[in-house]
C-alpha positions in Angstrom: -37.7 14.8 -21.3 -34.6 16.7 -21.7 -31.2 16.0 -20.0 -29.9 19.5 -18.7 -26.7 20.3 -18.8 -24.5 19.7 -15.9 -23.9 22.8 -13.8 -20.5 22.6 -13.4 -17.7 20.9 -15.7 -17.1 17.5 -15.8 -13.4 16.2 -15.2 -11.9 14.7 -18.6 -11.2 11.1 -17.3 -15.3 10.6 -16.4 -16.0 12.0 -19.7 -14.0 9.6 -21.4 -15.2 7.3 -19.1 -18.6 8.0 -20.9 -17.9 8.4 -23.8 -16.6 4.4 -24.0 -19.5 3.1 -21.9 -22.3 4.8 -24.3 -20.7 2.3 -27.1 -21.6 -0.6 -25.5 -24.3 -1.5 -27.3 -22.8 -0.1 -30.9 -21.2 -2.7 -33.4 -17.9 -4.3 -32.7 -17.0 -3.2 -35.9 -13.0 -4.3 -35.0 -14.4 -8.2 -35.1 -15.0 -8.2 -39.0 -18.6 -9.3 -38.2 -19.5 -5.6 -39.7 -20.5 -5.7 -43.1 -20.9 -1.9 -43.8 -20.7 1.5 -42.6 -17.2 1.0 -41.3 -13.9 0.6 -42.8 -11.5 -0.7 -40.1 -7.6 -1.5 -40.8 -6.0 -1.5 -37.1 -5.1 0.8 -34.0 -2.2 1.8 -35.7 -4.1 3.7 -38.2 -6.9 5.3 -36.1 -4.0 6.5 -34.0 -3.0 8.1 -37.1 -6.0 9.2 -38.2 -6.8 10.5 -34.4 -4.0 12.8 -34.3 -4.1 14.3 -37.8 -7.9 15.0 -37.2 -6.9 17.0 -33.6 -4.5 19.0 -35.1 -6.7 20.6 -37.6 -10.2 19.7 -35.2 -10.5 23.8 -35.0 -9.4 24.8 -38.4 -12.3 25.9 -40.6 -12.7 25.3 -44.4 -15.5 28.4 -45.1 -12.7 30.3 -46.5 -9.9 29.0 -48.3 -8.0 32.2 -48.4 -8.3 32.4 -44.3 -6.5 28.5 -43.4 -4.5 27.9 -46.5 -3.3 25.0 -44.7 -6.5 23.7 -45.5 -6.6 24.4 -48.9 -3.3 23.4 -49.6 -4.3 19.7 -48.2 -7.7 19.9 -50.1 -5.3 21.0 -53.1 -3.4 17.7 -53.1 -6.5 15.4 -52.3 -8.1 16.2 -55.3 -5.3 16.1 -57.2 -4.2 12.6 -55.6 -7.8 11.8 -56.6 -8.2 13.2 -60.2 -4.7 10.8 -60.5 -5.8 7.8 -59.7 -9.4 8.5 -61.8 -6.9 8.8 -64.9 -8.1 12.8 -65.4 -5.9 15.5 -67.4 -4.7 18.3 -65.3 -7.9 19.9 -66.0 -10.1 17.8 -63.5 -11.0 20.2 -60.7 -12.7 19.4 -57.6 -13.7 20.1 -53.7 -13.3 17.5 -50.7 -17.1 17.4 -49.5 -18.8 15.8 -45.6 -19.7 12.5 -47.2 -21.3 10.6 -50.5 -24.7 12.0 -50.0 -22.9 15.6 -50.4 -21.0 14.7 -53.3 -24.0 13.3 -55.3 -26.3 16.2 -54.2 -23.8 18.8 -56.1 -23.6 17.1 -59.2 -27.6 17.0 -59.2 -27.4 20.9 -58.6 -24.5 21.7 -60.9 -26.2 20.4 -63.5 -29.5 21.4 -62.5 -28.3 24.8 -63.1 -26.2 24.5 -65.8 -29.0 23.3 -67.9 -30.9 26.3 -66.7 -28.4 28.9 -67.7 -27.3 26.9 -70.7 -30.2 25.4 -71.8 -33.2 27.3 -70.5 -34.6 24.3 -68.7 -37.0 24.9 -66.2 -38.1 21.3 -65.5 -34.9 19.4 -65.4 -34.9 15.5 -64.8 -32.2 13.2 -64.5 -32.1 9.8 -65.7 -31.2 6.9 -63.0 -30.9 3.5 -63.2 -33.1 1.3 -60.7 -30.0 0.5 -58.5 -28.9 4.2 -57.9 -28.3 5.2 -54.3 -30.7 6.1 -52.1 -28.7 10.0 -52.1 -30.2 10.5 -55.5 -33.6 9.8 -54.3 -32.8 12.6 -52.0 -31.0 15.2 -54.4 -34.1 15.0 -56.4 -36.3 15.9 -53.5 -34.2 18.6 -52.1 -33.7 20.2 -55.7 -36.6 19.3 -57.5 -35.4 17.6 -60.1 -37.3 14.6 -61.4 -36.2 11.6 -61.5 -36.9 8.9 -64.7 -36.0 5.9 -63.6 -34.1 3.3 -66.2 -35.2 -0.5 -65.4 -32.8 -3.0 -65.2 -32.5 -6.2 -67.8 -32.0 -9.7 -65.7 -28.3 -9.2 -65.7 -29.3 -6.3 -63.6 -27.5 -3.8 -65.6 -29.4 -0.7 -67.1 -31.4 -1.1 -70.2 -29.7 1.1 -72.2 -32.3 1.0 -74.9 -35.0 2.3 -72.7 -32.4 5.0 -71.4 -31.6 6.5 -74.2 -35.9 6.9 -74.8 -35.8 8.5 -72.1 -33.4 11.7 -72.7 -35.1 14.7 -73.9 -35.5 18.5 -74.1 -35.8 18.5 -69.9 -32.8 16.0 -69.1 -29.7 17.4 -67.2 -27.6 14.6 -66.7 -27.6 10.9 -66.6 -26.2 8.7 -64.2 -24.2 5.5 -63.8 -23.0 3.5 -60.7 -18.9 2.0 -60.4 -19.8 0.1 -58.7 -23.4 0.2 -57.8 -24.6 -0.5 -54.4 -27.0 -3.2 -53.8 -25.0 -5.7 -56.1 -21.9 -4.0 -56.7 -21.9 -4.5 -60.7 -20.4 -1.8 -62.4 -22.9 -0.3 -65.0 -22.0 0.0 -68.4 -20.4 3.2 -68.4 -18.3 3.0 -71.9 -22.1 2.5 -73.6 -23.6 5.2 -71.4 -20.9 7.7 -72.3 -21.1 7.5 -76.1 -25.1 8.1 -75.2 -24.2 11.1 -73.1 -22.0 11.9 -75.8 -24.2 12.1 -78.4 -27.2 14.0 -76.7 -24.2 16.6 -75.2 -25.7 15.7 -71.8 -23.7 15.5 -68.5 -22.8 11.5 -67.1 -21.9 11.5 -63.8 -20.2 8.3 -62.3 -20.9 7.4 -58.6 -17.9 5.6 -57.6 -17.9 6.7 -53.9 -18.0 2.9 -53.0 -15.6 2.1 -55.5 -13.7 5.5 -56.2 -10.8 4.2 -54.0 -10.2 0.9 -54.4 -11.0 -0.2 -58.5 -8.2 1.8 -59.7 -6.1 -0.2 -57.3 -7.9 -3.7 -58.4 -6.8 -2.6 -61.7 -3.4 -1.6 -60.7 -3.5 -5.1 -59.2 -4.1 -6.7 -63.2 -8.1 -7.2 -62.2 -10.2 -6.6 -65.4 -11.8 -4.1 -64.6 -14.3 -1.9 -67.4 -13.3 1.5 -68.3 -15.2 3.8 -66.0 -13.7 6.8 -65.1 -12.5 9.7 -66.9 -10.8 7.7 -69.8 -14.5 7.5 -70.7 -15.1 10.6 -73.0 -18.6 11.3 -71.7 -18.0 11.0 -67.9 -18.2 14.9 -66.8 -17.7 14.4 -63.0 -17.2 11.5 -60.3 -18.3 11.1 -56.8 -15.5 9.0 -54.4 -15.6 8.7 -51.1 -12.2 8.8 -49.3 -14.0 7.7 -46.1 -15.0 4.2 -47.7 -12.2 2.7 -49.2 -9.6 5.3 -48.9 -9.7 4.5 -44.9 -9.8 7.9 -43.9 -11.5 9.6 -40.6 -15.7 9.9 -41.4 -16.2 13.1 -43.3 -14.2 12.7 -46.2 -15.5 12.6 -50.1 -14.9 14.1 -53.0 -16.5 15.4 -56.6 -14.3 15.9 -59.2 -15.7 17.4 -62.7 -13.9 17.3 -66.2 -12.4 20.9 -65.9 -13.7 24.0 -64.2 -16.6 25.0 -66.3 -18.4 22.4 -65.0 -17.2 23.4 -61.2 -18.3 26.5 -61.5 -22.1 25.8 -61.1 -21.7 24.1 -58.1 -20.5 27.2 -56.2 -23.0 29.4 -54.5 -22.2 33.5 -54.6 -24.4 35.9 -52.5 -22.7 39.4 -53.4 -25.2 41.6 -51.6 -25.1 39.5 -47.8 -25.1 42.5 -45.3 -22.1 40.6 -43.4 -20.5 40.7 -46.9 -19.7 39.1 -50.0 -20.0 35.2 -49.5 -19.4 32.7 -51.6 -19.4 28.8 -50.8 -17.7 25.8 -53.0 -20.1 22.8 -51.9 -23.1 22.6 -49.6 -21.5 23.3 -46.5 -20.8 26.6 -45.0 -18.2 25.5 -42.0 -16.0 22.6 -43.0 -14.0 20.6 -40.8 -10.5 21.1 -41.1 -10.1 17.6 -38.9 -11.6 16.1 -41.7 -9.4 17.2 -44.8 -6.3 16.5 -42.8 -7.1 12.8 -42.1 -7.9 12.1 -45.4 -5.0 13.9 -46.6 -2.9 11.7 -44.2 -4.7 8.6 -45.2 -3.4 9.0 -48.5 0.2 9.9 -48.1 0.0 6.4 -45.0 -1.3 4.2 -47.5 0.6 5.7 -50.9 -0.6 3.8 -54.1 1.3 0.7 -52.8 -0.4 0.9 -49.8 -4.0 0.7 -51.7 -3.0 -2.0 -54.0 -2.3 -4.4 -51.0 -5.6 -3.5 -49.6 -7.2 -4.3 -52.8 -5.6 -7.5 -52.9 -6.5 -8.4 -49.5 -9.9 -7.6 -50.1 -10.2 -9.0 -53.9 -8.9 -12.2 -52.2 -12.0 -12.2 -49.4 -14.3 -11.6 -52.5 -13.1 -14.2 -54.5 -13.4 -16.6 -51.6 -16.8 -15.8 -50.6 -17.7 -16.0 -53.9 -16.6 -19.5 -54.2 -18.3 -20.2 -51.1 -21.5 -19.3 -52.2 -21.5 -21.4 -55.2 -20.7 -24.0 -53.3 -23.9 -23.9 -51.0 -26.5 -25.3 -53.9 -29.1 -23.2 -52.4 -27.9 -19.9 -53.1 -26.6 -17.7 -56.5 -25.0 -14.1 -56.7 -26.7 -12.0 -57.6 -25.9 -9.9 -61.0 -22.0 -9.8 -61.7 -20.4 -8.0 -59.1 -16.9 -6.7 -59.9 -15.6 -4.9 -57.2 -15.6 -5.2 -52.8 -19.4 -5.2 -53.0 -22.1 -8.3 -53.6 -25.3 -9.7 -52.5 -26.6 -12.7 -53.1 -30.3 -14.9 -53.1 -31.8 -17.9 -52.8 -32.5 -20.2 -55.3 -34.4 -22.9 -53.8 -38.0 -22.4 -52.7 -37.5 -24.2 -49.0 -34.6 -21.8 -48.1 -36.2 -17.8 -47.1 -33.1 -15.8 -47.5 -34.0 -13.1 -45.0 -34.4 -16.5 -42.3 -30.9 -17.2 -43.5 -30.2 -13.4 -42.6 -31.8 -14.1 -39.0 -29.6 -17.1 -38.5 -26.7 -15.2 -39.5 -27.2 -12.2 -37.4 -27.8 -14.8 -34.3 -24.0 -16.2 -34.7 -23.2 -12.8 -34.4 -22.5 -11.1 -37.7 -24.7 -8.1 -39.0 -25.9 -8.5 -42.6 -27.6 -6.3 -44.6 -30.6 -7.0 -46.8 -31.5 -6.3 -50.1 -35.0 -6.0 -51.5 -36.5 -5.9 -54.8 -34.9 -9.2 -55.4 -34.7 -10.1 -51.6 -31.3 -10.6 -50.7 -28.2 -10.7 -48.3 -25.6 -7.7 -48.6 -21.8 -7.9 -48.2 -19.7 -4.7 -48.5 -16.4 -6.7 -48.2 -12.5 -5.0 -46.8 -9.6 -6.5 -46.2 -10.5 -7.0 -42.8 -12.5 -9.8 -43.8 -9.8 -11.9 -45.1 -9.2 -13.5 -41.8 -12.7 -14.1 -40.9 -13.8 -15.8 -44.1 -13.6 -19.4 -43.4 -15.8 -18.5 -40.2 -18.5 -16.9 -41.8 -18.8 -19.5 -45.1 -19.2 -22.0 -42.0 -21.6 -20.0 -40.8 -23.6 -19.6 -43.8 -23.3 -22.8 -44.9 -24.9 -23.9 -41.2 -27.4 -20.7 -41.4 -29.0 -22.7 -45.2 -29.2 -25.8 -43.3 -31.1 -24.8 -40.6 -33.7 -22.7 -42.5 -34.3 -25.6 -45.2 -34.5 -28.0 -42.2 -36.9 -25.7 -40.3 -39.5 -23.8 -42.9 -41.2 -22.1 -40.2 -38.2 -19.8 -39.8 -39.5 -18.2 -42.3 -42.6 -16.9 -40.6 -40.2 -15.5 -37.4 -38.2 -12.7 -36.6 -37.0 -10.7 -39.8 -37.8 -12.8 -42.4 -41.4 -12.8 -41.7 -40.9 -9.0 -41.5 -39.2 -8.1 -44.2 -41.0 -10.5 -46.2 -44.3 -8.6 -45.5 -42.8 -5.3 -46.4 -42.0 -6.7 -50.2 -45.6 -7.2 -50.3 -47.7 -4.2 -48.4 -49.7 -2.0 -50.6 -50.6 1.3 -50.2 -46.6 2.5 -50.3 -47.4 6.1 -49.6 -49.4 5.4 -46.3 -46.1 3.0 -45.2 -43.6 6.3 -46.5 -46.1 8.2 -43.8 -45.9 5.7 -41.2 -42.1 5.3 -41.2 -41.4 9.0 -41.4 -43.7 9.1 -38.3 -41.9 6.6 -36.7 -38.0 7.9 -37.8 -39.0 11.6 -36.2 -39.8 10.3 -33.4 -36.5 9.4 -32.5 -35.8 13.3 -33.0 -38.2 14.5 -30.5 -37.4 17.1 -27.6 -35.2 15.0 -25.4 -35.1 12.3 -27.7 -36.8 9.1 -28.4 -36.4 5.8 -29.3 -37.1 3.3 -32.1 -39.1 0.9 -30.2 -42.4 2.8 -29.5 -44.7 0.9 -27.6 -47.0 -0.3 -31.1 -44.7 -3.4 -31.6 -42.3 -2.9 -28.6 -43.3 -6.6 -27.8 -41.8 -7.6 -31.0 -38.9 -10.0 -30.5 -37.1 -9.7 -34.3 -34.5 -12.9 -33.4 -35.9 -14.5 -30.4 -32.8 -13.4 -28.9 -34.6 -10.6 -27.4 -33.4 -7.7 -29.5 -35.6 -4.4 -30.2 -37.7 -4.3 -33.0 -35.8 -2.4 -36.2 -37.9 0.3 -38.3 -39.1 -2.7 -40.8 -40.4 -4.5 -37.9 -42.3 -1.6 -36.3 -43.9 -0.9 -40.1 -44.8 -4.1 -40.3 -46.7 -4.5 -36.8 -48.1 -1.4 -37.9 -49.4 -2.8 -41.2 -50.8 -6.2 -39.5 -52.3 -5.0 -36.5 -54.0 -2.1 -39.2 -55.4 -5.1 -41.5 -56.6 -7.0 -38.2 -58.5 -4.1 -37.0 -60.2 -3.6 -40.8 -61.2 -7.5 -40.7 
């Protein structure tokens, strides 16, 4: 049912007033129990980022010869950006709404390039398994297949089977700095004297670690060459939003000069409201949005970033160290920068129970699948709540090894089942029926009444979308038997 709007106006301090109490039941991201989608510093710095975004929160970036306020700030990102990513003063770029937006342009700049260049008019791109999800979705949206590289048991790319893979039809080939679900950095050195030699595109997706390796580096962290140093690298995705700590909104894609740039813009001369032409996938841009990344960067200043790093290299490093002190568990692949995940080794301990127990003292983990997993997208907030969450862990292993049938509870028995459900285009169907139905008119919600007597955790929480697929999927296969 929809909520109407209210017939007459609402005074500010009750809308406020709303606007806290509908977060009551989001993440308290500001605890450091958060392990992605946020990057928190304090309330000095969203006070800073607050006020840069209102003073530009009407200013629109359609057209940079209308607000060249606007440009001027988008001006000195990217070039503040194409600095620290060690390009010539030929690297060009545009700020863009988020990582998804950055990776989608490189799939259609070079999409097209090939087509004008090349006469290709069946592109694919060549991925590695560990890509982000965003490339999955560039293919869809512009048809451009994906081959997919496979990774060797140090989960990097098998570059041998790569380079098999490039022919008359590929556009570009992609590698991760670092990539997400274990944060190794692929070898991008190799892959660029590959792209090299075929004269195809390689674009690096560092919008995790676009902002804070260079820093590491800066920092005397031995770090792989993986930006534009590397002679094949074309274009990078970084996200300024991540772990450049500005307001959500904020990413950029830089390319090697402007040839490349150019097929990313869209020109329509014959428009009946004129001629229009467009730099990225949006139309309106925020202007809130370029100015508190712009002021994120001149807060922080390169000395800034390089204590951040450090703060945030020092929580790696001592979870690290944690983890290979709990005999149960390994890291998983060799994760150089603020991301990791990590396994079980021992056959008594279910990592996603360990995940359960985790989430129950309070801290929100991700998991990783395909191997199953624990996720830890680490900041410098986390320094201080370390030791807590080691203790944690350490008391999360013990538990599970001490009670096996944790494993056949709550998320683990869940997510476990999912690993292992056939039929993956009838589950793609189910949760797609499931996600829109959160979309309907008026709005829905993820628990539908199929598996809203699910209990995840015991702690009475709603069922997540991998519980309601799997309810789905075993009340399906009781109904067959």
């Amino acid at each position: 049912m929809h909520k109407s709007m209210p017939d007459n106006g609402v005074k500010r301090d009750e809308i406020l007033s709303q606007l806290d109490s509908f977060k009551e039941q989001d993440p308290n991201y500001k605890s450091g129990k958060l392990w992605s989608l946020v990057y928190y510093i304090d309330e000095a710095h969203q006070e800073l980022l607050k006020d840069a975004y209102f003073k530009y929160s009407s200013e629109n970036g359609l057209n940079p010869t209308a607000f060249k306020s606007l440009k001027k700030l988008e001006n000195e990102v990217i070039s503040a950006t194409a600095d620290i990513l060690n390009g010539t003063d030929e690297v060009c770029g545009v700020v863009t709404s988020g990582g998804t937006e950055s990776c989608l342009m490189a799939v259609k700049t070079y999409r097209d390039m090939a087509r004008e260049k090349r006469r290709v008019k069946k592109p694919e791109m060549i991925i590695p398994e560990t890509a982000h999800v965003a490339w999955y979705k560039a293919s869809e949206y512009f048809n451009v297949k994906i081959r997919m590289v496979p990774l060797k048991e140090d989960l990097t790319p098998d570059l041998g089977k790569l380079k098999k893979m490039i022919n008359r039809n590929t556009v570009m080939i992609l590698g991760s700095a670092p990539e997400y679900p274990h944060g190794t950095i692929d070898p991008i050195e190799a892959m660029g004297e590959i792209a090299l030699q075929h004269n195809i595109p390689l674009h690096v997706d560092a919008c995790v670690g676009g902002f804070i390796l260079p820093f590491m580096e800066m920092n005397g962290e031995n770090i792989p060459p993986w930006d534009y140093r590397v002679a094949g690298v074309t274009s990078i995705s970084a996200d300024i939003h991540k772990y450049g700590y500005a307001a959500k909104g904020a990413s950029t894609i830089t390319y090697r000069n402007l040839e490349y740039l150019k097929y990313q813009m869209f020109v329509q001369p014959n428009w009946s409201g004129g001629v229009f032409a467009s730099s990225a996938l949006l139309g309106t841009r925020p202007g809130g949005a370029y100015a508190g990344a712009w002021a994120a960067l001149q807060y922080f200043g390169k000395e800034g970033y390089k204590k951040l790093a450090d703060e945030t290299l020092q929580a790696v490093n001592r979870i690290k160290a944690g983890i290979a002190g709990i005999p149960e568990l390994e890291i998983m692949g060799k994760p150089q920068g603020p991301l990791l995940a990590y396994k079980s080794i021992d056959p008594e301990v279910n990592i996603f129970a360990v995940g359960d127990q985790m989430n129950a003292k309070g801290w929100q983990v991700n998991k990783n699948q395909k191997p199953n997993g624990l996720h830890a997208m680490v900041t410098a907030q986390h320094l201080a709540v370390i030791d807590e969450y080691l203790a944690d862990l350490k008391d999360a292993v013990a538990t599970v090894k001490a009670n096996p049938e944790l494993a056949n509870q709550g998320g683990a028995a869940t997510y476990g089942m999912m690993a292992h459900i056939p039929l993956r285009g009838m589950v793609k169907k189910k949760v797609l029926e499931i996600y829109s139905a959160m979309y309907k008119a008026g709005g829905g919600q993820l628990d539908l009444s199929a598996a809203a007597d699910v209990d995840t955790d015991g702690q009475g929480e709603k069922p997540s979308l991998v519980d309601k697929i799997a309810t789905w999927y075993v009340n399906r296969a009781s109904k067959k038997s």
